[in-house]
C-alpha positions in Angstrom: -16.6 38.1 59.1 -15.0 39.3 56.2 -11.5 37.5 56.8 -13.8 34.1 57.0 -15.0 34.4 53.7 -12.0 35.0 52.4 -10.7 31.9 53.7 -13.7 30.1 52.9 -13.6 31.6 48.8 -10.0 30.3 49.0 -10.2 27.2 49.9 -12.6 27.3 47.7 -10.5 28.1 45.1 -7.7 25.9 45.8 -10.2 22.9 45.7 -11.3 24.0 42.1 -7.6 24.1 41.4 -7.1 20.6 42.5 -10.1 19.1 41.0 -8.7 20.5 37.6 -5.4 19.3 38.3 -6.6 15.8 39.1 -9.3 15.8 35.5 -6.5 16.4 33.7 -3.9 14.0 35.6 -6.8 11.8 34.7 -7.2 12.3 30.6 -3.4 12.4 30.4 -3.2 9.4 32.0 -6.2 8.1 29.8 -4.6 9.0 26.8 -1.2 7.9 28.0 -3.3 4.7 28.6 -4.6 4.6 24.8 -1.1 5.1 23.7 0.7 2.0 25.0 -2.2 0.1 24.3 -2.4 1.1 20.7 1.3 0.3 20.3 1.3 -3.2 22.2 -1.7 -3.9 19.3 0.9 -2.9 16.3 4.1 -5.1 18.5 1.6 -7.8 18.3 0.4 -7.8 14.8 4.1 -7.5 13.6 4.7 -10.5 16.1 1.8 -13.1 14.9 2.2 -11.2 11.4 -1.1 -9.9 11.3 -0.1 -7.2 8.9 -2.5 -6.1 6.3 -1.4 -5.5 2.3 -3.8 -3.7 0.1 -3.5 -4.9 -3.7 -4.8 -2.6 -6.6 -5.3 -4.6 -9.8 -4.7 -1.6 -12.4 -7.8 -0.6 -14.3 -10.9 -2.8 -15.4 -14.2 -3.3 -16.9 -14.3 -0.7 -20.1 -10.6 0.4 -19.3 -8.9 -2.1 -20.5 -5.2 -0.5 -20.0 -2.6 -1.1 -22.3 -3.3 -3.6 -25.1 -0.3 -5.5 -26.0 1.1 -6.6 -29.1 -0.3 -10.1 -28.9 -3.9 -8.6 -28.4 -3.7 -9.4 -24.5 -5.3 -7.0 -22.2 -3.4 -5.1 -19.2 -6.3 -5.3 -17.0 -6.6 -9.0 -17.3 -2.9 -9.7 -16.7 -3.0 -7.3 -13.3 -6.1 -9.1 -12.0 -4.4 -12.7 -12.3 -0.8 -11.5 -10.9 -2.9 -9.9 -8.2 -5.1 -12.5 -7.4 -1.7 -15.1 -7.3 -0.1 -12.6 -4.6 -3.2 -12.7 -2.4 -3.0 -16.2 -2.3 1.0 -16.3 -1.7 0.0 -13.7 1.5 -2.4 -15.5 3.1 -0.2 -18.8 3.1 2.0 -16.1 5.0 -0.6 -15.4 7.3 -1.2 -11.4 5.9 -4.3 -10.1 5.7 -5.3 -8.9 2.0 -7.6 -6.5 1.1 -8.4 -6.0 -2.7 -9.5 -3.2 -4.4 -11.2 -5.5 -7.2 -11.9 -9.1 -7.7 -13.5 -9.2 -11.3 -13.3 -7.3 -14.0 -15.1 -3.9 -13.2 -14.7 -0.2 -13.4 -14.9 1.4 -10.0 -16.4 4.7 -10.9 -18.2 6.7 -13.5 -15.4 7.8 -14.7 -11.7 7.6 -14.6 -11.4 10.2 -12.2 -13.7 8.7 -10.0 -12.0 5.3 -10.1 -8.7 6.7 -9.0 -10.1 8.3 -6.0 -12.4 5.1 -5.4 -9.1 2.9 -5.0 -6.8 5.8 -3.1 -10.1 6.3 -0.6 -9.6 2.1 0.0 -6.2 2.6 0.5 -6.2 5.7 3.2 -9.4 4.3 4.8 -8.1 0.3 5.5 -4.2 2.0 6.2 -2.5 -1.0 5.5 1.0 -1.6 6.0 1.5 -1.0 2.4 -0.4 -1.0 -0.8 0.6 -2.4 -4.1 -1.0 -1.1 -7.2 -0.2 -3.8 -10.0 0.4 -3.0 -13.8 1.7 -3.3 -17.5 3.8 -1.2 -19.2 4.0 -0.1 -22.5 7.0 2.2 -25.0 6.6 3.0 -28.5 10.2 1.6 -28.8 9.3 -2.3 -29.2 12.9 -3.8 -27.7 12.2 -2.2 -24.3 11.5 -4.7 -21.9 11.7 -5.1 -18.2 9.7 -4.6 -15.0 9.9 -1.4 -12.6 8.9 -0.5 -9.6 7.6 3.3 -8.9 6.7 5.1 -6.1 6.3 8.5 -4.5 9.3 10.7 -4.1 8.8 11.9 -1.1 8.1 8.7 0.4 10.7 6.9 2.4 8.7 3.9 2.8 7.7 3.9 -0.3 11.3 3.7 -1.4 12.4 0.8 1.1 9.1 -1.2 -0.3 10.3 -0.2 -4.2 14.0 -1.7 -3.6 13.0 -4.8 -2.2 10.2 -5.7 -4.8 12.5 -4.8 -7.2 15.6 -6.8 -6.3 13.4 -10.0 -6.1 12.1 -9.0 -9.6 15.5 -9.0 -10.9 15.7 -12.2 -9.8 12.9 -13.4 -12.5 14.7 -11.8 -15.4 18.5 -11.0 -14.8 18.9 -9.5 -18.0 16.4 -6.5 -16.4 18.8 -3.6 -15.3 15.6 -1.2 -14.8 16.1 0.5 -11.4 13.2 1.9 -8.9 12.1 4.9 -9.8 10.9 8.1 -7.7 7.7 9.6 -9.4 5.8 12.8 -8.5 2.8 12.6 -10.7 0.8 9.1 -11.0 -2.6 10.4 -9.0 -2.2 7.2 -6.9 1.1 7.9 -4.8 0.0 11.5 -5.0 -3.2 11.1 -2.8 -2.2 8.1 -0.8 -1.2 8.9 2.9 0.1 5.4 3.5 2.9 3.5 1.9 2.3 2.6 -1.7 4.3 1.5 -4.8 3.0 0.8 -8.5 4.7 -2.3 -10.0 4.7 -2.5 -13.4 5.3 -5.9 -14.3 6.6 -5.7 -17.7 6.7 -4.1 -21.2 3.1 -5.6 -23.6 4.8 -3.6 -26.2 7.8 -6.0 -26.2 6.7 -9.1 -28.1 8.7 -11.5 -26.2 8.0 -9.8 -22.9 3.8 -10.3 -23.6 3.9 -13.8 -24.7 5.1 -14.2 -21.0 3.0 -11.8 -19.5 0.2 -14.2 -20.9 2.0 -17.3 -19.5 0.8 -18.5 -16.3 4.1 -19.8 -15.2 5.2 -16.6 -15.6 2.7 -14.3 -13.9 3.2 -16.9 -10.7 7.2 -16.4 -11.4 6.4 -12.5 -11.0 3.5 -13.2 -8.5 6.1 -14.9 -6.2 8.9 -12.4 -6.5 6.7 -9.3 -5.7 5.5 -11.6 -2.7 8.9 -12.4 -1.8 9.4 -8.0 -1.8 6.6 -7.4 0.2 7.5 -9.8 2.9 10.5 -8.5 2.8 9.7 -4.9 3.3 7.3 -6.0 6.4 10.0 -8.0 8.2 12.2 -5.1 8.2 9.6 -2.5 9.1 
């Protein structure tokens, strides 16, 4: 009687053994499922270039950014560069997410409007996000745009290079270089691909007056749009 029981608790056993081996066979398998799924979505977005670019137009509402010598207003100048490059994408068929369309602060303060933006960013993961801006010196015959992003970031990097090299084309006479940067709160917090191109310098007097131009800011619209196809075709 005894020796029956025995064989009855393990075959028992054996048949809990099994039916764990086959649940699990089953969520790898699931999972494994997910997997190759997930990654025939991504080889078919980069196929019908259904890629998504978040752009940051640089400040807003109260904050008005740099002022330049000519009186114009940074945040102005970023929204209408940005707003060009939108349009430039979708021609290209990439979806665009802004992080503002008008001229508004984001939060209460400027804390609060940094994180607003870098939330955006992490939350949409985008291929890559572009944070437009001005720049400014306190020596008036510097002059040039550059292209920053996170040290650490090797994407960041390979998006940098090609923005910039297609910036250079706008203004030759430019020998800025890309720049690695550990600070700006932006490519701090992002976890996804970002760079911050800073169009030119307001406090150069020659540099504004075509910061102001619209022939200009669609000269600078369509090289940072030439960069960030670029930097998605080689992805």
């Amino acid at each position: 009687m005894l020796k029956k029981m025995r064989k009855k608790a393990g075959a028992l056993l054996v048949m809990i053994c099994l039916g764990v081996v086959i649940l699990l066979c089953w969520e790898a398998g699931e999972h494994l499922k997910d997997k190759i799924l997930r990654s025939l979505e991504t080889a078919a977005e980069v196929r019908t270039g259904k890629q998504t670019v978040v752009l940051d137009s640089g400040h807003g509402g109260s904050d008005s950014g740099k002022v330049g010598i000519n009186g114009a207003k940074e945040k102005e100048i970023n929204l209408l560069i940005a707003k060009e490059i939108r349009r430039l994408l979708e021609k290209e068929k990439i979806e665009v997410i802004m992080i503002r369309e008008k001229d508004e602060e984001l939060g209460k303060s400027k804390v609060e409007d940094l994180k607003y933006r870098v939330s955006l960013m992490n939350e949409k993961k985008p291929a890559l996000a572009v944070s437009i801006h001005q720049n400014s010196y306190h020596e008036k015959d510097v002059f040039g745009a550059q292209v920053f992003y996170y040290k650490t970031s090797i994407e960041g990097e390979k998006a940098a290079a090609v923005i910039q090299e297609a910036l250079q084309e706008v203004n030759p006479e430019n020998t800025k270089k890309i720049k690695a940067n550990d600070t700006y709160y932006l490519l701090k917090k992002t976890e996804v691909p970002t760079v911050i191109v800073e169009c030119g310098f307001l406090s150069n007097y020659a540099e504004a007056e075509k910061l102001v131009s619209e022939d200009y800011q669609k000269k600078v619209a369509e090289a940072v749009t030439k960069g960030i196809l670029q930097y998605l075709k080689d992805r």
